[in-house]
C-alpha positions in Angstrom: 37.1 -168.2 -85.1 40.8 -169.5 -84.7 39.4 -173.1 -84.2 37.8 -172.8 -87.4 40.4 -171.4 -89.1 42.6 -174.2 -87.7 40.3 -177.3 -88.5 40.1 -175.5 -92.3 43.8 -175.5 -92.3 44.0 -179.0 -90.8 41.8 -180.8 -93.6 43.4 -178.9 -96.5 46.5 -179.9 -95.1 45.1 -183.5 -95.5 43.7 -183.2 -99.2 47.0 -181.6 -100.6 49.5 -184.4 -98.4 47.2 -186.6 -100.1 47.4 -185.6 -103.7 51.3 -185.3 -103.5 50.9 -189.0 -102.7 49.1 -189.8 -105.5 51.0 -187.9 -108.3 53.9 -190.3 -107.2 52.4 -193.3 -108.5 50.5 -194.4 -105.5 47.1 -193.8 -107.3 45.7 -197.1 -108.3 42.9 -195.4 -110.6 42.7 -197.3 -114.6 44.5 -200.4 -115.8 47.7 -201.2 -114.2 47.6 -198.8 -111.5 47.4 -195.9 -113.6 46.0 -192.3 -113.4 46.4 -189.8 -116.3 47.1 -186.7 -115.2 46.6 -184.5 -118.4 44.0 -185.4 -121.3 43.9 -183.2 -124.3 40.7 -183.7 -126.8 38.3 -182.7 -129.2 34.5 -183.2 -128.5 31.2 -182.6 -130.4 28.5 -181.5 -129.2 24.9 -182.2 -130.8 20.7 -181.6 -129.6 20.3 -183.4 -133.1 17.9 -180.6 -134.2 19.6 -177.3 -134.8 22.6 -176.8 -132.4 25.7 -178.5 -132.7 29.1 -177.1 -131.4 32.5 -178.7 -130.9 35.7 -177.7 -128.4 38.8 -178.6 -127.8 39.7 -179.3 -124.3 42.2 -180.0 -121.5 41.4 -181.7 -118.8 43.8 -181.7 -115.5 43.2 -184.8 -112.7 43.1 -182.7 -109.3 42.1 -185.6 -107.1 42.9 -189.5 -107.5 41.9 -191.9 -105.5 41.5 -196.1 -106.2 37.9 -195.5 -107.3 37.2 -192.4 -107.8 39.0 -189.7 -109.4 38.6 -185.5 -109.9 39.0 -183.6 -113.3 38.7 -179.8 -113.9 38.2 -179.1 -117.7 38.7 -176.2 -119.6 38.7 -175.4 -123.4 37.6 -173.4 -126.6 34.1 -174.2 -127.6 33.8 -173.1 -131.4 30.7 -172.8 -133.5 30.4 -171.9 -136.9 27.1 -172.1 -139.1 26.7 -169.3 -142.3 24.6 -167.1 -140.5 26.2 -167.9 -136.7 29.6 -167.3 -136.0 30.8 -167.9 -131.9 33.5 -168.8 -129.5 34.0 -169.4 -126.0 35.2 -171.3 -123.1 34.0 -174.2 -121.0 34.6 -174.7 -117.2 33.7 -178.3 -116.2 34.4 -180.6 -113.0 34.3 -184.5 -113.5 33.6 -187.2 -111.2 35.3 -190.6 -112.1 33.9 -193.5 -110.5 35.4 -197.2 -111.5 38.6 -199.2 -110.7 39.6 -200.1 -114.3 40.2 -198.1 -117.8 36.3 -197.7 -118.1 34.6 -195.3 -115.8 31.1 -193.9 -115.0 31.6 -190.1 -115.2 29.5 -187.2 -114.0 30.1 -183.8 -114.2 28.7 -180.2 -113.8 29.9 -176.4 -115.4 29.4 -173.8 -117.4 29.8 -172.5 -121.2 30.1 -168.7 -121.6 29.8 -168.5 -125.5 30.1 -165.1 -127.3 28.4 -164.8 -130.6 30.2 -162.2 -133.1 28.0 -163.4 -135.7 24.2 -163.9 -134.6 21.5 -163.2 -137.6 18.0 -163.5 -136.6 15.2 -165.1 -139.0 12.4 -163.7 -136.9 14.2 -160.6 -136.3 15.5 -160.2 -139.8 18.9 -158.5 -138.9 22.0 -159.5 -137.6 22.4 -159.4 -133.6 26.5 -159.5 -133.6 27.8 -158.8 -129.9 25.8 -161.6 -128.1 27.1 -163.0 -124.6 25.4 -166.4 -123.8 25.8 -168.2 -121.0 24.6 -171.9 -120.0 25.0 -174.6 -117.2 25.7 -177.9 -118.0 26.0 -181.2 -116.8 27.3 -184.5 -118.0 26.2 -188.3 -117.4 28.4 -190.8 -119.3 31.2 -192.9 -120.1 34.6 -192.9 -121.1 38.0 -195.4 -121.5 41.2 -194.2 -120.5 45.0 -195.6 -119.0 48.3 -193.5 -119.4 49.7 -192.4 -122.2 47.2 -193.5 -124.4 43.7 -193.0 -126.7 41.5 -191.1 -124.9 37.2 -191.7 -125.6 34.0 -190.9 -124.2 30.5 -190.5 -125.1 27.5 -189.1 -122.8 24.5 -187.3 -122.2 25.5 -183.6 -121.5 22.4 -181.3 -121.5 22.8 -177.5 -121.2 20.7 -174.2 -119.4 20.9 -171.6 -120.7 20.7 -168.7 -118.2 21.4 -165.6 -120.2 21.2 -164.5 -124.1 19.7 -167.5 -125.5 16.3 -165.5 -126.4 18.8 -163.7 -129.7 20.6 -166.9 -130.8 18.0 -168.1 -133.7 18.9 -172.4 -133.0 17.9 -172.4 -128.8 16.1 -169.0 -128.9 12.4 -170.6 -127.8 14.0 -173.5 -125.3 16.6 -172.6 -122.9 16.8 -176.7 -122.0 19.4 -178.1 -124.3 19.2 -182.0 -124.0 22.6 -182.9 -125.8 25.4 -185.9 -126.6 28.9 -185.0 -127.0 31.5 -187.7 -128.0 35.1 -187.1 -127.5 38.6 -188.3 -128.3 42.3 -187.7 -127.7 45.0 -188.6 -126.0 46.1 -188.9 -122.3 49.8 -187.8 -120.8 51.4 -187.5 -117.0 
């Protein structure tokens, strides 16, 4: 038990002597060495059908390495149609593979969404109070140096794993194939 707790110690020891590192400038992630720390930006969501969504996000690097980096995302996802009215939060981590200011980026979370507005066509009543919650995923791309335009375009499809059945748009498929685009800006 105290071996393991020590090897645990040991190799967290590593990862955070190792990120100090990097926040000093020894990252050599992007164009001229650089590694944004912070990006702040609005994305839109669309399934180019019946569900589209936007959020405004901040996304924080939490590992940086010469070719790959880390990024945890968080945010308010809004959505506003007349008869649908909701507001939530994403959790997201990014992977960042590439050695210049365009990387290949992958990333998995979730969305908890809650719907103070919900009517129902087939239902024929409103359904206010609904919590919805959905996995997602992203495969794309995106261009970004230091203190500068953020962008980044990809595939990010959604599962819904609870209350989707009441929300009229995704109420018969709880696979959400989606594209999001983004921009904004990124800041040490």
């Amino acid at each position: 038990m105290k071996k393991g707790l020590l090897i645990i110690f040991i190799i967290l020891s590593n990862i955070s002597y190792s990120q100090k590192s990097d926040r000093f400038g020894n990252c050599k992630t992007g164009v001229g060495n650089s590694c944004p720390r912070n990006i702040l930006y609005h994305e839109t969501y669309a399934n180019f059908k019946s569900l589209n969504f936007n959020s405004i996000n901040w996304e924080h690097t939490l590992i940086c390495k010469q070719t790959f980096m880390m990024t945890l995302r968080i945010g308010v996802v809004y959505l506003s149609f007349p008869k649908i009215h909701s507001v939530g939060a994403p959790l997201e981590f990014n992977f960042l593979f590439g050695g210049n200011a365009w990387v290949f980026e992958a990333g998995i979370g979730v969305h908890d969404l809650y719907f103070y507005k919900n009517y129902s066509d087939s239902l024929g009543k409103f359904s206010d109070g609904v919590n919805y919650l959905a996995a997602s995923a992203r495969v794309g791309i995106r261009y970004m140096i230091d203190n500068a335009l953020f962008f980044h375009v990809g595939f990010t499809p959604m599962y819904s794993i609870m209350g989707y059945k009441e929300i009229q748009p995704i109420s018969k498929h709880a696979f959400q194939p989606m594209a999001a685009i983004g921009i904004g800006y990124t800041f040490r």
